[in-house]
Structure formats: structure tokens, C-alpha cells
C-alpha positions as CSV (number, residue, x, y, z in Angstrom):
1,X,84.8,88.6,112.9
2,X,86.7,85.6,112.1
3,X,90.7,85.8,113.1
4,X,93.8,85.6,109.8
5,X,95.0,82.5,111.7
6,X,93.1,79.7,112.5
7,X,93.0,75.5,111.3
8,X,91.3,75.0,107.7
9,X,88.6,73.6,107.3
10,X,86.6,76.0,109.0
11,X,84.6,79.5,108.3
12,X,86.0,81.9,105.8
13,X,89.3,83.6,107.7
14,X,89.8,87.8,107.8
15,X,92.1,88.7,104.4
16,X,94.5,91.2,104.2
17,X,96.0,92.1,100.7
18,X,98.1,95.3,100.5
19,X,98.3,96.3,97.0
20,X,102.2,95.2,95.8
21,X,103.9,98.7,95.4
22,X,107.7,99.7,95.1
23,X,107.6,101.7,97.5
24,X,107.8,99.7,100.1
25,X,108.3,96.5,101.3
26,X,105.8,94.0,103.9
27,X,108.4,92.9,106.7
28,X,106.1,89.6,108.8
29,X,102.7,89.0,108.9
30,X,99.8,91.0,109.9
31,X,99.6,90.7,113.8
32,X,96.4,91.1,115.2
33,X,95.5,92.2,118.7
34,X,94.3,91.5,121.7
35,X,94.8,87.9,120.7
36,X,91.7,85.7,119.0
37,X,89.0,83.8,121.3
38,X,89.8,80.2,120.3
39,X,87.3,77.4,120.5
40,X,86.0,74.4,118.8
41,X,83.1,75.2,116.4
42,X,80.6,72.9,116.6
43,X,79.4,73.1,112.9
44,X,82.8,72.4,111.0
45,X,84.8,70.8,114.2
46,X,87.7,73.2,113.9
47,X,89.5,74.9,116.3
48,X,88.9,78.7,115.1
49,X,89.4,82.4,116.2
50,X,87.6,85.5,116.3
51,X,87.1,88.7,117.8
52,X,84.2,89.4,119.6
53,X,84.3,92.9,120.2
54,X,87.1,95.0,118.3
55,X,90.5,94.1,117.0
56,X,93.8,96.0,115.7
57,X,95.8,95.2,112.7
58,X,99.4,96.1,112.1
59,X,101.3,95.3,109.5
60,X,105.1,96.6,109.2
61,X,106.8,97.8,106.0
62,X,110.0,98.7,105.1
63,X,109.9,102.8,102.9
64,X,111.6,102.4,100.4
65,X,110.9,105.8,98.5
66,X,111.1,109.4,99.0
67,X,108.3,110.6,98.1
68,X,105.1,110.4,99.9
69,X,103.3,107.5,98.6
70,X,99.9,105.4,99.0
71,X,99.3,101.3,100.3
72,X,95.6,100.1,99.5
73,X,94.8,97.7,101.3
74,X,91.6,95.3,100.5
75,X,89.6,93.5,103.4
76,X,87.9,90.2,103.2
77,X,86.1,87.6,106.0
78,X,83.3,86.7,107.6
79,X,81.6,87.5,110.9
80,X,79.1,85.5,112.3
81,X,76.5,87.0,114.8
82,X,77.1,85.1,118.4
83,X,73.1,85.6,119.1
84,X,71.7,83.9,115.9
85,X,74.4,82.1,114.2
86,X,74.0,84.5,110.7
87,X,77.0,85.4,109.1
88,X,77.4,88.0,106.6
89,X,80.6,88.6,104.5
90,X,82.9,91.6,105.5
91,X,84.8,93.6,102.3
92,X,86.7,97.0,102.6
93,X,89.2,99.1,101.0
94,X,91.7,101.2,103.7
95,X,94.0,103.5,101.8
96,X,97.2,104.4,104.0
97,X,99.3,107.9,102.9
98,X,103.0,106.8,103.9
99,X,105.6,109.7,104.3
100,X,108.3,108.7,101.9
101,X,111.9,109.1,103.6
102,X,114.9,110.5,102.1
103,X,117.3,107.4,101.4
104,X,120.6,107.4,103.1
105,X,123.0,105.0,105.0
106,X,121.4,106.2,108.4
107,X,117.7,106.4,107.0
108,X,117.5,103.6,104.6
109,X,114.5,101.4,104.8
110,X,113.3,102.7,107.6
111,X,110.3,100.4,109.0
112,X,107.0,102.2,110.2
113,X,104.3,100.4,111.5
114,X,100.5,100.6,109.7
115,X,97.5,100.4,111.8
């Protein structure tokens, strides 16, 4: 599977759209982990990243409700077989129950970490 963050011009990069919500807020980027294998691909002469084997997401948010509450989250790339060259396209839906946190000066906005 093809890293988030790689040059352009290459293969179709790994997506990540969290459904806007006022619940909560997105605080950065995605991070991915362990870090992408880089190299020059041959066919479009980009520098690009990808995972070989497995790979974690995480994406941190700021609660913003108190009530427990759902973030969908909808998947999009490509992965490319290392044996043939084939690619096939990757979609998916991930739905993550959030605990909502009761909003005061000590707890507001408290930042949890989705994986």
C-alpha cells in the first residue's frame, strides 16, 4: 500500500477523510508508522512510499462534546503487488466510538489519540 506522503506525479497516495463532525476537532496530520520504504519508481520516476508489510495510522483530535459520539472515517489508495507489478484500488469505511468528556477548565478539549 502506497504511503499519505510522497512527490506527485506518482501512483495514487493512501486517503484519509474523517467525516467533519462538531464533536471534535483534527489536531496535525495523520502520522503513519513505522515510516514508508522510499524509492524511485521506475514507471513514473518519482520518489514514492509504501508499506510493505503493515502500517499504523493515528490521527489526534481534540473532544469537544460530552456525549459519546462517532468519527467515520473513509479509506482510499492503491497497493501494488511487489511480485507482479498489479495494483488494485483499496476503499474502506472505519467507524471510531469516541467517549465524549465532560467540558470543564481542567478537562476541556482533551486530545485522544485514534488508531
Amino acid at each position: 500500500m502506497y504511503s499519505q506522503f510522497f512527490d506527485d506525479g506518482g501512483p495514487i497516495k493512501l486517503t484519509l477523510v474523517f467525516a467533519p463532525n462538531a464533536n471534535y476537532k483534527l489536531l496535525g496530520k495523520t502520522t503513519e508508522s513505522p515510516k514508508p520504504h522510499m524509492e524511485k519508481d521506475e514507471v513514473f520516476e518519482v520518489m514514492v512510499g509504501y508499506f510493505s508489510t503493515e502500517a499504523t495510522f493515528s490521527q489526534k483530535i481534540k473532544v469537544l462534546s460530552e456525549k459519546d459520539f462517532n468519527i467515520n472515517l473513509t479509506i482510499e489508495g492503491q497497493a501494488c503487488y511487489e511480485k507482479d507489478g498489479k495494483c488494485i484500488m483499496v476503499e474502506g469505511e472505519n467507524t471510531f466510538a469516541v467517549k465524549g468528556v465532560k467540558q470543564t477548565a481542567e478537562t476541556s478539549g482533551v486530545v485522544t489519540d485514534l488508531k
